[in-house]
HTML snippet that shows the backbone in 3Dmol.js (N, CA, C, O; Angstrom):
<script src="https://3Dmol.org/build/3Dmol-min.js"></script>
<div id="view" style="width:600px;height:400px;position:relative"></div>
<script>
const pdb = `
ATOM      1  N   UNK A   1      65.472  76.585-150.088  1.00  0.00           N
ATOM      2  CA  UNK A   1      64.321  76.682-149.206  1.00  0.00           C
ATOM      3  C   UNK A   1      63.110  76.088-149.939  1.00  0.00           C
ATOM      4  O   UNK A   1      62.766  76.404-151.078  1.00  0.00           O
ATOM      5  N   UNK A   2      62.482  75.150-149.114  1.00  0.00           N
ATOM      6  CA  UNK A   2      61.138  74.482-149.471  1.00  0.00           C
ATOM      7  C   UNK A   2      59.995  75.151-150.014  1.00  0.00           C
ATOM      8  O   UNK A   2      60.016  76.308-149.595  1.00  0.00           O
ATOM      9  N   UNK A   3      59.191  74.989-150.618  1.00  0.00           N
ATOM     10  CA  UNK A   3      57.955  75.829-150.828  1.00  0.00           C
ATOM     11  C   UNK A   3      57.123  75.998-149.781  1.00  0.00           C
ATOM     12  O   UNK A   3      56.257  76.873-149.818  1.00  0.00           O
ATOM     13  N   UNK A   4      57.322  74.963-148.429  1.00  0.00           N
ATOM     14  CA  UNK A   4      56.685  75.084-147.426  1.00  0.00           C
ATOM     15  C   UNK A   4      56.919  75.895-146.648  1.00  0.00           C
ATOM     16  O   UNK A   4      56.158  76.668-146.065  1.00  0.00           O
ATOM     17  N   UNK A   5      58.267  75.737-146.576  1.00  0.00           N
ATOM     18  CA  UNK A   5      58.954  77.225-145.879  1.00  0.00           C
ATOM     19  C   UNK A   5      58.737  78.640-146.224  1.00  0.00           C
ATOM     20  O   UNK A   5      58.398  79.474-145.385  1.00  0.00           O
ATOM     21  N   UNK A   6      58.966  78.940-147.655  1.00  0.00           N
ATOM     22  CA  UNK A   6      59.209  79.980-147.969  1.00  0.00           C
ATOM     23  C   UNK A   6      57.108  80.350-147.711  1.00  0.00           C
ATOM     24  O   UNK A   6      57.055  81.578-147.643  1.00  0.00           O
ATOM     25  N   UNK A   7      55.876  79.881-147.594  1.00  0.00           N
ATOM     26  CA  UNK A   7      54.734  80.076-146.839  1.00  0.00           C
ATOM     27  C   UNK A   7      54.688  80.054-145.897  1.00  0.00           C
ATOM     28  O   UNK A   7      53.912  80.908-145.467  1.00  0.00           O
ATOM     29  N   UNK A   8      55.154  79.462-145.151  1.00  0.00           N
ATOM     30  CA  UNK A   8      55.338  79.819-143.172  1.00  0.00           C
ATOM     31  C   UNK A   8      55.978  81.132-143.197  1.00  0.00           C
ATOM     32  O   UNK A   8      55.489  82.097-142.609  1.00  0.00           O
ATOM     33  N   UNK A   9      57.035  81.184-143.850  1.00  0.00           N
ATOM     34  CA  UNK A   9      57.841  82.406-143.770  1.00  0.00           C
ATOM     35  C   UNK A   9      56.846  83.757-144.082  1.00  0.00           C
ATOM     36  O   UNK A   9      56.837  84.727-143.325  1.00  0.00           O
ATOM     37  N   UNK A  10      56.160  83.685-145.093  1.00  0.00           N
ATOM     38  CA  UNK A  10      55.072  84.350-145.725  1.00  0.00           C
ATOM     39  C   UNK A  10      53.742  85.006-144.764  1.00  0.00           C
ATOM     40  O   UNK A  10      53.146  86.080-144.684  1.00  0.00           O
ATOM     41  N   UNK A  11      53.685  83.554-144.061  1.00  0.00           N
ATOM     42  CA  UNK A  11      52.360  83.793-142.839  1.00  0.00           C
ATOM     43  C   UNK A  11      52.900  84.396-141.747  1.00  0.00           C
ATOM     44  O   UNK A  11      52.360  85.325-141.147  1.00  0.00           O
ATOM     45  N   UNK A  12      54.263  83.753-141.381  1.00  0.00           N
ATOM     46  CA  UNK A  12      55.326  84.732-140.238  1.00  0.00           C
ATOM     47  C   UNK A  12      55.046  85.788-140.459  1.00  0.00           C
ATOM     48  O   UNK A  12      54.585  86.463-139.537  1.00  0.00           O
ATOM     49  N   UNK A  13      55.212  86.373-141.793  1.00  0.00           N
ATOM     50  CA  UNK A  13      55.508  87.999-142.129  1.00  0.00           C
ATOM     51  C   UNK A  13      53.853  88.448-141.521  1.00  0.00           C
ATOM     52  O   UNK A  13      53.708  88.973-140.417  1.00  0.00           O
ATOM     53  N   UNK A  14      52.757  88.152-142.399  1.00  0.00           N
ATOM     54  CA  UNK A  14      51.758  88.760-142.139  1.00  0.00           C
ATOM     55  C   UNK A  14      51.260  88.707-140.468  1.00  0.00           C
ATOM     56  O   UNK A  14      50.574  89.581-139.940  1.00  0.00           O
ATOM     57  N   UNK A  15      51.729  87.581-139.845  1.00  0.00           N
ATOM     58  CA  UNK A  15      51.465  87.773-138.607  1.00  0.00           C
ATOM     59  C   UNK A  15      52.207  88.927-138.025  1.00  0.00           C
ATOM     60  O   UNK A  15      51.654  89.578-137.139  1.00  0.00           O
ATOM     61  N   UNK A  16      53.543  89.286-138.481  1.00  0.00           N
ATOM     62  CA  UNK A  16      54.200  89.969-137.864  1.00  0.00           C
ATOM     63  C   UNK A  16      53.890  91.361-137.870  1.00  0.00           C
ATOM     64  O   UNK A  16      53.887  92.215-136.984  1.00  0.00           O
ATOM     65  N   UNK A  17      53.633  91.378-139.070  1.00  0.00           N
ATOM     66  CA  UNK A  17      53.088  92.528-139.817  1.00  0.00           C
ATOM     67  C   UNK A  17      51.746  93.377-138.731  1.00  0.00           C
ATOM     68  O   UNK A  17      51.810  94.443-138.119  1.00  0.00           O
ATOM     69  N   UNK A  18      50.622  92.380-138.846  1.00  0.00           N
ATOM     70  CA  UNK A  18      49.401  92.617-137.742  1.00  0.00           C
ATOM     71  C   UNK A  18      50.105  92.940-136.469  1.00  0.00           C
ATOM     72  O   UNK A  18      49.229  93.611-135.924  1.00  0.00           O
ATOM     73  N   UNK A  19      51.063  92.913-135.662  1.00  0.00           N
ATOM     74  CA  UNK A  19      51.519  92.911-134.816  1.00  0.00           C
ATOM     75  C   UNK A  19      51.846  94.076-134.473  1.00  0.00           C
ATOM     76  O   UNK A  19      51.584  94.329-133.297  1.00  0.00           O
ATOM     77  N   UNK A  20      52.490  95.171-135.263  1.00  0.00           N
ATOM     78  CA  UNK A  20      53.414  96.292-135.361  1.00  0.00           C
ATOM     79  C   UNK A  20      52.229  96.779-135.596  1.00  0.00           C
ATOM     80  O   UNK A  20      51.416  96.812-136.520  1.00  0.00           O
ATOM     81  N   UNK A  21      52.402  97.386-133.842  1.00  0.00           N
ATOM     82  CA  UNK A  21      51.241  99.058-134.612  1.00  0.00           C
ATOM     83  C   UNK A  21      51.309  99.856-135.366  1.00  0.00           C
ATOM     84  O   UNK A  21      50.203 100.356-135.575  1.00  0.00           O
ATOM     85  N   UNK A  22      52.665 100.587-136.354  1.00  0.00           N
ATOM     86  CA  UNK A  22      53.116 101.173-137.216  1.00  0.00           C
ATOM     87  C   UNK A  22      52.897 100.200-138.271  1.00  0.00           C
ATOM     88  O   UNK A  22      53.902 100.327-138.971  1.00  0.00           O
ATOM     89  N   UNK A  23      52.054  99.163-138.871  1.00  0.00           N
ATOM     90  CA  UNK A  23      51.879  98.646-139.626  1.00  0.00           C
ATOM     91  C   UNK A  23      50.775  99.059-140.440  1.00  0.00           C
ATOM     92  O   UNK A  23      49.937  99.585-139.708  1.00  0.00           O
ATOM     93  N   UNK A  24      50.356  99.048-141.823  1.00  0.00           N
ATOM     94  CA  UNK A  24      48.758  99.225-142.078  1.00  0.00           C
ATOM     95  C   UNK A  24      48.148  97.834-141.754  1.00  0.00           C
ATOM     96  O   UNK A  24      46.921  97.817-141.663  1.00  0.00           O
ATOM     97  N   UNK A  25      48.797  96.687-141.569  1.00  0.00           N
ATOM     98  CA  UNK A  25      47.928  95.521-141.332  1.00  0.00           C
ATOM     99  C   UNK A  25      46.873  95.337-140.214  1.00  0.00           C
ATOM    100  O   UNK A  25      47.221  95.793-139.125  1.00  0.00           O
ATOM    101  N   UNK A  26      45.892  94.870-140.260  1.00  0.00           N
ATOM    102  CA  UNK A  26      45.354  94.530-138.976  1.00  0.00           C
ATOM    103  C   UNK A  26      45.167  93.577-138.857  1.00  0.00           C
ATOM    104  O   UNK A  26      45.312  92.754-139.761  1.00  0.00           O
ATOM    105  N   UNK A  27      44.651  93.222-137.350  1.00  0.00           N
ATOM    106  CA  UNK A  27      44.472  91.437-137.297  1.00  0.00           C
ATOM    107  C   UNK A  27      43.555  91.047-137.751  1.00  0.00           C
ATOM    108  O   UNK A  27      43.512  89.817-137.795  1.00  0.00           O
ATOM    109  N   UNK A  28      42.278  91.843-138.360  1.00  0.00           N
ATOM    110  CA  UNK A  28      41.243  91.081-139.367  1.00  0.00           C
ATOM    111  C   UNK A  28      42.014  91.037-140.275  1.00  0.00           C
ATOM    112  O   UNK A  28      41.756  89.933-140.755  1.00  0.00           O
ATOM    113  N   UNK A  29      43.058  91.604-141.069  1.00  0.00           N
ATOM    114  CA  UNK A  29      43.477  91.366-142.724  1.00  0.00           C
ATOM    115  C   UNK A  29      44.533  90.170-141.933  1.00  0.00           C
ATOM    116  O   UNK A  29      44.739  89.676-143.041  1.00  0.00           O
ATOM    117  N   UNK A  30      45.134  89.533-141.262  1.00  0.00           N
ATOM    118  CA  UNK A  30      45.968  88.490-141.072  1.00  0.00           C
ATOM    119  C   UNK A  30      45.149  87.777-140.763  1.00  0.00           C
ATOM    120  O   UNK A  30      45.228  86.804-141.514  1.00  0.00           O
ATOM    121  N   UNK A  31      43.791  87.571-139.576  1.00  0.00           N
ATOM    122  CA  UNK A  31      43.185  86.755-139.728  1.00  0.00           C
ATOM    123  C   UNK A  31      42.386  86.092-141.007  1.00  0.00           C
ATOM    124  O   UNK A  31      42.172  84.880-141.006  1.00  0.00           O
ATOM    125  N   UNK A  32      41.922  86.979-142.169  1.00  0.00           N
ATOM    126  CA  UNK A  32      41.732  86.794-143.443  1.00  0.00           C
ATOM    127  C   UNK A  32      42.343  85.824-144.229  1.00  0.00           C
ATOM    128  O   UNK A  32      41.909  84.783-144.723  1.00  0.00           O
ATOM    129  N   UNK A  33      43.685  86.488-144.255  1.00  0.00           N
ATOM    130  CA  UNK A  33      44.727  85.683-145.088  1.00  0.00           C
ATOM    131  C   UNK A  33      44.945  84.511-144.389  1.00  0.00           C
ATOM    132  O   UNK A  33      44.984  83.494-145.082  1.00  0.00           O
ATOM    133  N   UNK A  34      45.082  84.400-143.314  1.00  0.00           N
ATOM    134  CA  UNK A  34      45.550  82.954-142.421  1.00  0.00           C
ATOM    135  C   UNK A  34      44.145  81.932-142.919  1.00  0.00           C
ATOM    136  O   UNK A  34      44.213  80.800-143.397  1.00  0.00           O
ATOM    137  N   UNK A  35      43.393  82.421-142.745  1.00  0.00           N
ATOM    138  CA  UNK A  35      42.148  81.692-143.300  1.00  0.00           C
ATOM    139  C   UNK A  35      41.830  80.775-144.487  1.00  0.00           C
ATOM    140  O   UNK A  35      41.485  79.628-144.773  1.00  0.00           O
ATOM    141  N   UNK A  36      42.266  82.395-145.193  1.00  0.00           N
ATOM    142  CA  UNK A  36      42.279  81.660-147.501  1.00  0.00           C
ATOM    143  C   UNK A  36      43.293  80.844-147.203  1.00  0.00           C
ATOM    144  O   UNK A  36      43.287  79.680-147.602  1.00  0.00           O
ATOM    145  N   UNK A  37      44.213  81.309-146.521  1.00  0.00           N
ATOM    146  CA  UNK A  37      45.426  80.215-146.787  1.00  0.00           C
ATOM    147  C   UNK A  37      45.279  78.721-146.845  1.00  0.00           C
ATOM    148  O   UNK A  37      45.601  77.914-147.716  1.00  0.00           O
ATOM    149  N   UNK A  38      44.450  78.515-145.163  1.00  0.00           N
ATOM    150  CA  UNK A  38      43.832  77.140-145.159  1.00  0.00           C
ATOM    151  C   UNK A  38      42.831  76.304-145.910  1.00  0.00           C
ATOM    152  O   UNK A  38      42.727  75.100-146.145  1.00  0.00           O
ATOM    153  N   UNK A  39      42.239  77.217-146.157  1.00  0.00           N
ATOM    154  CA  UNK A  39      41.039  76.833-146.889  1.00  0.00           C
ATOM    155  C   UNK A  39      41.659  76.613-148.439  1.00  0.00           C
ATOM    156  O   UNK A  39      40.949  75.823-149.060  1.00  0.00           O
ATOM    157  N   UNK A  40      42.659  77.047-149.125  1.00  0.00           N
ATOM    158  CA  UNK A  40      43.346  77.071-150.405  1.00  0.00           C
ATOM    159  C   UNK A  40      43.942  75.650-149.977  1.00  0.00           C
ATOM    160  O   UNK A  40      44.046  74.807-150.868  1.00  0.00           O
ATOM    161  N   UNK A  41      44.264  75.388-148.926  1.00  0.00           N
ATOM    162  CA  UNK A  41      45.060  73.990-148.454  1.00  0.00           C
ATOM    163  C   UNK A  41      44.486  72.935-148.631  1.00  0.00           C
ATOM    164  O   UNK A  41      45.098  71.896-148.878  1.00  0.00           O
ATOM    165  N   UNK A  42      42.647  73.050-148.496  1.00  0.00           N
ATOM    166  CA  UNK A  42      42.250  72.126-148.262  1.00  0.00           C
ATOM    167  C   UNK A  42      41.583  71.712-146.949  1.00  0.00           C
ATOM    168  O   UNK A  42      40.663  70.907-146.807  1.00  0.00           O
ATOM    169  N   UNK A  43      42.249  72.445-145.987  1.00  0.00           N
ATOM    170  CA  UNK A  43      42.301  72.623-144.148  1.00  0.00           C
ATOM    171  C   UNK A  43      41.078  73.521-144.043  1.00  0.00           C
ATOM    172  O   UNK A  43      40.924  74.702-144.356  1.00  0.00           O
ATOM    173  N   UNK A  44      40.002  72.348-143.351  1.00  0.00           N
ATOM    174  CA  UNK A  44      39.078  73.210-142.776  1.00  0.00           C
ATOM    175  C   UNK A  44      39.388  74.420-141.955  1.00  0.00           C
ATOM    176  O   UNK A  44      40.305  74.326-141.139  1.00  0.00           O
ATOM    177  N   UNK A  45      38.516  75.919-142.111  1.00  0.00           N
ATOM    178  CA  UNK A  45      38.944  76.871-141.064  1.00  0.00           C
ATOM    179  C   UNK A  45      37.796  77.860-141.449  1.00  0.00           C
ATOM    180  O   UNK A  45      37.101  78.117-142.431  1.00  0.00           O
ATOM    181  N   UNK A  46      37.993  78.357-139.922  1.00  0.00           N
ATOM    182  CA  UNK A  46      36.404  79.398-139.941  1.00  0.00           C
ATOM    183  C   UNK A  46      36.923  80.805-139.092  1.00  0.00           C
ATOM    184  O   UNK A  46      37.931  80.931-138.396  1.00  0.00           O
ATOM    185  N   UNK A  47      36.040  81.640-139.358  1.00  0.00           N
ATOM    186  CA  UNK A  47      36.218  82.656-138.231  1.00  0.00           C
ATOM    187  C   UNK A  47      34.937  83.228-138.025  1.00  0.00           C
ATOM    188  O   UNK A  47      34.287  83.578-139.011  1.00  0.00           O
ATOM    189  N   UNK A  48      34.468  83.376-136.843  1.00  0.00           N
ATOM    190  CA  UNK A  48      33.751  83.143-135.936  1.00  0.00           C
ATOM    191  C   UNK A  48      33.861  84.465-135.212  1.00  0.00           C
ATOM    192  O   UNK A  48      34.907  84.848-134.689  1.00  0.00           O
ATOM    193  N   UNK A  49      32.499  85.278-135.209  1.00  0.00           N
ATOM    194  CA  UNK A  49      32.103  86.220-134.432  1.00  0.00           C
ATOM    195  C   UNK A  49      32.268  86.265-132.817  1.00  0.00           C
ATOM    196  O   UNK A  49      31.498  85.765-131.997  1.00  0.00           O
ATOM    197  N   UNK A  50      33.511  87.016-132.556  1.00  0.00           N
ATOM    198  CA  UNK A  50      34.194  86.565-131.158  1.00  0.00           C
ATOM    199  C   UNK A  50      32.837  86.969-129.940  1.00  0.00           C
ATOM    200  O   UNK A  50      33.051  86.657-128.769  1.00  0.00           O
ATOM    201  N   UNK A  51      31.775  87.511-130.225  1.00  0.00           N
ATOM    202  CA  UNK A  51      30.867  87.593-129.311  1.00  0.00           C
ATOM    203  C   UNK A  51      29.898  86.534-129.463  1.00  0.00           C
ATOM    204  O   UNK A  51      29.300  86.353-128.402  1.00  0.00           O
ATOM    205  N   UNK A  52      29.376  85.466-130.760  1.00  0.00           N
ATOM    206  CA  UNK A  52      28.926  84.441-130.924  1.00  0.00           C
ATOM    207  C   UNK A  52      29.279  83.580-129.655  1.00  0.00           C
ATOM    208  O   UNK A  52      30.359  83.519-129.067  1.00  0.00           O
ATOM    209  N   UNK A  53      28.051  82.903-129.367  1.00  0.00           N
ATOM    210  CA  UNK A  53      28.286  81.525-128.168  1.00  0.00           C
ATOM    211  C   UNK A  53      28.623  80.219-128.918  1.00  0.00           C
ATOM    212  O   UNK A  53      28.739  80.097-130.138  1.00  0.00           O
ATOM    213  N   UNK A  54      28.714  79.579-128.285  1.00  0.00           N
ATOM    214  CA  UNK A  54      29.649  78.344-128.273  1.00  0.00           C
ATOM    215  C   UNK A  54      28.609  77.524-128.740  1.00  0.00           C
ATOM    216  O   UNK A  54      28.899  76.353-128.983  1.00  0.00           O
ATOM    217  N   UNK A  55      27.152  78.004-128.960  1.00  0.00           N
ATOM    218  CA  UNK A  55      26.023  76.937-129.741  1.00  0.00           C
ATOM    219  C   UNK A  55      26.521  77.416-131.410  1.00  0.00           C
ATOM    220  O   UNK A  55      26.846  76.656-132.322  1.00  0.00           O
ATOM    221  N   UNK A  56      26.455  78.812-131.427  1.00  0.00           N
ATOM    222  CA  UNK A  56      26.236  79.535-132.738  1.00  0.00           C
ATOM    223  C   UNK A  56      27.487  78.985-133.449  1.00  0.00           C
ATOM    224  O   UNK A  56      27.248  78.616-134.598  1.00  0.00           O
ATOM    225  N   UNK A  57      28.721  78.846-133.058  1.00  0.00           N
ATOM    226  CA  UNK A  57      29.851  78.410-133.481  1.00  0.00           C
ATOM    227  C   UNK A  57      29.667  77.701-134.039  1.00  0.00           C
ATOM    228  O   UNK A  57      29.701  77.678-135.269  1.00  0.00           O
ATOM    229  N   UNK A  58      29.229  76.318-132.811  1.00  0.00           N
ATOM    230  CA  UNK A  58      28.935  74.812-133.306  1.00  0.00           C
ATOM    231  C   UNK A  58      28.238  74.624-134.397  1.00  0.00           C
ATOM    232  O   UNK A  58      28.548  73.650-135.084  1.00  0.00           O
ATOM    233  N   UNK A  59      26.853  75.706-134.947  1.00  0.00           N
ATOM    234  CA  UNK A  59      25.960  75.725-136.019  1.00  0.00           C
ATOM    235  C   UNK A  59      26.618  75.938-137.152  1.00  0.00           C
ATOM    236  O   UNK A  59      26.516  75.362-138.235  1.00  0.00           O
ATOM    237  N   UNK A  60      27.532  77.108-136.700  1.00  0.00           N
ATOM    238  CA  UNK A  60      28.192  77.466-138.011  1.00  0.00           C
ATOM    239  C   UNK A  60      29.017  76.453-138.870  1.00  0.00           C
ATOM    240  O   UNK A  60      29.004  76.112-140.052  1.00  0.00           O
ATOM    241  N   UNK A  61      29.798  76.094-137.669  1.00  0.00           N
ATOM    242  CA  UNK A  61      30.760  74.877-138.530  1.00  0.00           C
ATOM    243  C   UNK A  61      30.251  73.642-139.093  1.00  0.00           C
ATOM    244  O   UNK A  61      30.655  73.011-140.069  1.00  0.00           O
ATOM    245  N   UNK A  62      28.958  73.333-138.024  1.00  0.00           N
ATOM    246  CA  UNK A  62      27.688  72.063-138.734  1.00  0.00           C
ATOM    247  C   UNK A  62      27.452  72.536-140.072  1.00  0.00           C
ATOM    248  O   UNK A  62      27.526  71.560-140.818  1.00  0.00           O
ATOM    249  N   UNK A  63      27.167  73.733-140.809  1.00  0.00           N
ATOM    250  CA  UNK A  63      26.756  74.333-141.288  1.00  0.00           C
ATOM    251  C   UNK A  63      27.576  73.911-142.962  1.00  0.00           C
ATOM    252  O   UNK A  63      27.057  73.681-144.054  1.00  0.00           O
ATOM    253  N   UNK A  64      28.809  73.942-142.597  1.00  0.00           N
ATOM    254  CA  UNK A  64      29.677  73.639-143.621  1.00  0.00           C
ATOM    255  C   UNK A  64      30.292  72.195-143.840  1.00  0.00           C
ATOM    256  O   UNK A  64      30.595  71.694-144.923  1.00  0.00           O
ATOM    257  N   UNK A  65      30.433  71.543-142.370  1.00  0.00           N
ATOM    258  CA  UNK A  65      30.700  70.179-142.226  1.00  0.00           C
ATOM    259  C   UNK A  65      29.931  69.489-141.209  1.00  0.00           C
ATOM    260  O   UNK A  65      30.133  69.109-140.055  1.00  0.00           O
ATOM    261  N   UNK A  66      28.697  69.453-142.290  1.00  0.00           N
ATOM    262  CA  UNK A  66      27.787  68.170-141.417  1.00  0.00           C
ATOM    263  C   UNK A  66      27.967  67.350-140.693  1.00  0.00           C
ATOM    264  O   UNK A  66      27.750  67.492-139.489  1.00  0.00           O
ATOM    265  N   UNK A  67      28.398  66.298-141.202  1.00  0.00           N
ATOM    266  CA  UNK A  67      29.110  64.967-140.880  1.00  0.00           C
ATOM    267  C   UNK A  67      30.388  65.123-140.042  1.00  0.00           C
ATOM    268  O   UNK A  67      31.223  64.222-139.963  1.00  0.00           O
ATOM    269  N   UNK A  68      30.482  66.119-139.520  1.00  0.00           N
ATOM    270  CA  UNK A  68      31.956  66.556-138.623  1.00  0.00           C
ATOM    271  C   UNK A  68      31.927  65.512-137.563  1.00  0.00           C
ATOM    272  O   UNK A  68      30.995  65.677-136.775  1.00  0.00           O
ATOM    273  N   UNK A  69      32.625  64.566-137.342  1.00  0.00           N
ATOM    274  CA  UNK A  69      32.664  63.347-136.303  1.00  0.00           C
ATOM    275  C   UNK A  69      33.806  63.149-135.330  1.00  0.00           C
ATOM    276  O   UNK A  69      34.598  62.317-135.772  1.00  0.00           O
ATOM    277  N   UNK A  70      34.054  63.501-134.483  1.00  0.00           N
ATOM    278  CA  UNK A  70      35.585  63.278-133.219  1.00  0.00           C
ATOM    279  C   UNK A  70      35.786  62.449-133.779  1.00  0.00           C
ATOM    280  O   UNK A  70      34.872  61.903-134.397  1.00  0.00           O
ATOM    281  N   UNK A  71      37.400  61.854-133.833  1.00  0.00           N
ATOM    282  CA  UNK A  71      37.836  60.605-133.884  1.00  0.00           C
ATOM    283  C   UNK A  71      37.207  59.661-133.020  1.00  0.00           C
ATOM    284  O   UNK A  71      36.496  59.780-132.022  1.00  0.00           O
ATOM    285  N   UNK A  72      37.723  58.550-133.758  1.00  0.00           N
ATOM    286  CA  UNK A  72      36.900  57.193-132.890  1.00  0.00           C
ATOM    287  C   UNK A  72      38.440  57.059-131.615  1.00  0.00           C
ATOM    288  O   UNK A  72      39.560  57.513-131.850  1.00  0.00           O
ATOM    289  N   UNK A  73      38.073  56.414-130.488  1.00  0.00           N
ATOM    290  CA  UNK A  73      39.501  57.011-129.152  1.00  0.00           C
ATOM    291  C   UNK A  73      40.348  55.174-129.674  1.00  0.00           C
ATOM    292  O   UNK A  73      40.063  53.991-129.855  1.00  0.00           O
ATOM    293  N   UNK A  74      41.379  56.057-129.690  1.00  0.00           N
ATOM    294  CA  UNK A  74      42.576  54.658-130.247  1.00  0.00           C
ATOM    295  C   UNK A  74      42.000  53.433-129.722  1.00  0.00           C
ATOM    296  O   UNK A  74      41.466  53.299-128.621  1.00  0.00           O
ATOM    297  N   UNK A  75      42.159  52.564-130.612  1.00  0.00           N
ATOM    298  CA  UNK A  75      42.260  50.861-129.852  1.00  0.00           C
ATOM    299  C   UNK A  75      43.240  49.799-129.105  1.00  0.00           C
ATOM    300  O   UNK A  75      44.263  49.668-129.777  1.00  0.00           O
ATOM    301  N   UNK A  76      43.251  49.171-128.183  1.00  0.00           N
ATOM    302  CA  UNK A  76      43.979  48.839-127.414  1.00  0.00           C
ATOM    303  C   UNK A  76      44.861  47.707-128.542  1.00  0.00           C
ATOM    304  O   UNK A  76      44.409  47.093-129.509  1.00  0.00           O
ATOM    305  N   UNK A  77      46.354  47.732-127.941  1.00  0.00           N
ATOM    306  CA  UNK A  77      47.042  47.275-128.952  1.00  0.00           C
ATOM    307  C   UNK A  77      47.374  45.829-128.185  1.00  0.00           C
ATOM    308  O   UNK A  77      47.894  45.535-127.109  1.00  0.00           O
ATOM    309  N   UNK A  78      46.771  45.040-129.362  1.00  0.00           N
ATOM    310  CA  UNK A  78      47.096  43.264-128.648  1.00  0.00           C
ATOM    311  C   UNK A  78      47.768  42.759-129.362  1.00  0.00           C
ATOM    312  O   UNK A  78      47.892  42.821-130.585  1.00  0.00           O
ATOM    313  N   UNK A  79      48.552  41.873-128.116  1.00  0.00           N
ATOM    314  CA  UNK A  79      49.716  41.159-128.455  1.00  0.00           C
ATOM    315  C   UNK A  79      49.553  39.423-128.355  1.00  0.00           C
ATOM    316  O   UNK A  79      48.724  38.884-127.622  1.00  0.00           O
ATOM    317  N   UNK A  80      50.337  38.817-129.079  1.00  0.00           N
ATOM    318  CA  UNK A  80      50.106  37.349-128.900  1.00  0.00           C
ATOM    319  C   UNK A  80      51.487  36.699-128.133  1.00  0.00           C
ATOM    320  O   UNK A  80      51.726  35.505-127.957  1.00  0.00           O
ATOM    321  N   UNK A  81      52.504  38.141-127.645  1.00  0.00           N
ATOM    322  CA  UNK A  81      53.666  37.084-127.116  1.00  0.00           C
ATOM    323  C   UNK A  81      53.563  37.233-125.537  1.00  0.00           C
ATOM    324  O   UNK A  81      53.170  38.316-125.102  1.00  0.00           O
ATOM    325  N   UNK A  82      53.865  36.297-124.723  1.00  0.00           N
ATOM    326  CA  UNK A  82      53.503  35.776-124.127  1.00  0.00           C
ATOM    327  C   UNK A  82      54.166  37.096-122.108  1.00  0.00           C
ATOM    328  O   UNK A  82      55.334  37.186-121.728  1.00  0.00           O
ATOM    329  N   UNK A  83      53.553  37.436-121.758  1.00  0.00           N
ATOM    330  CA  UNK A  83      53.758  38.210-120.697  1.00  0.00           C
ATOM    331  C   UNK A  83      55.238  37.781-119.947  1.00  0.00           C
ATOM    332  O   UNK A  83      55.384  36.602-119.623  1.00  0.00           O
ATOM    333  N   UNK A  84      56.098  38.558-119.739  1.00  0.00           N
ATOM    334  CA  UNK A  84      57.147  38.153-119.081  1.00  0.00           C
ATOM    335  C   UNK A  84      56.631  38.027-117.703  1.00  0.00           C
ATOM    336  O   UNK A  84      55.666  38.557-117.153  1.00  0.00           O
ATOM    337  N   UNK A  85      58.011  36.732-117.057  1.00  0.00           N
ATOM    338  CA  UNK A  85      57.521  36.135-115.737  1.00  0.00           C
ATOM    339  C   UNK A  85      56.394  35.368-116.174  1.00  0.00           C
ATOM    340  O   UNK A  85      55.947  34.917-115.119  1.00  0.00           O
ATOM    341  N   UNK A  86      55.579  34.901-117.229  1.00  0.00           N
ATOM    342  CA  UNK A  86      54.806  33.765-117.199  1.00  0.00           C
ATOM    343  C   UNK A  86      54.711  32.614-118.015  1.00  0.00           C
ATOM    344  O   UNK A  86      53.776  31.822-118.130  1.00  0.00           O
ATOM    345  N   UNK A  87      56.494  32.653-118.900  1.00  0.00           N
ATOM    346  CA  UNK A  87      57.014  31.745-119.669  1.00  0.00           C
ATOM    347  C   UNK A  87      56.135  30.269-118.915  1.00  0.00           C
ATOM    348  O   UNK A  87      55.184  30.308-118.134  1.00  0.00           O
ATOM    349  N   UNK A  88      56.824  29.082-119.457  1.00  0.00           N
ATOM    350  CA  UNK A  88      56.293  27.577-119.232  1.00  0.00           C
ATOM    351  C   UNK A  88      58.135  27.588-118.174  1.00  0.00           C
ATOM    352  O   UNK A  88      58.519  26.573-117.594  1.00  0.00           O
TER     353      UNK A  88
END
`;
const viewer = $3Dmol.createViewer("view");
viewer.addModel(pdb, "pdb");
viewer.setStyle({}, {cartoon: {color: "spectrum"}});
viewer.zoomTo();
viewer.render();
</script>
């Protein structure tokens, strides 16, 4: 088993864990860990005051990644061979 696996497997558990009301976990301590996890990755990730609006969010994450930019939308893919049905 991969090292990647055997951490999915890891995050499986703690999700699962939060899940089971007979658990001590809760979904703030899985949301926690799911978090460090990403952020240990490298993978931007936030958590966000579920009563916060959708400006305050946006601030927050500006907040940490300024320069946060959508992708630019794919470019059309051109071809130089010649359209069928309009051979010579």
């Amino acid at each position: 088993m991969s090292a990647r696996e055997v951490e999915e497997l890891k995050l499986q558990g703690v999700i699962e864990a939060a899940q089971n009301p007979e658990s001590q976990v809760s979904a703030e301590d899985a949301e926690r860990e799911l978090v460090s996890r990403a952020r240990n990755a490298g993978i931007p990730a936030f958590q966000f005051d579920p009563d916060a609006s959708p400006e305050q969010k946006r601030a927050q994450t500006k907040a940490v990644m300024p320069d946060a930019q959508p992708p630019p939308p794919p470019r059309p893919l051109l071809t130089s061979a010649p359209l069928l049905g309009n051979s010579p």
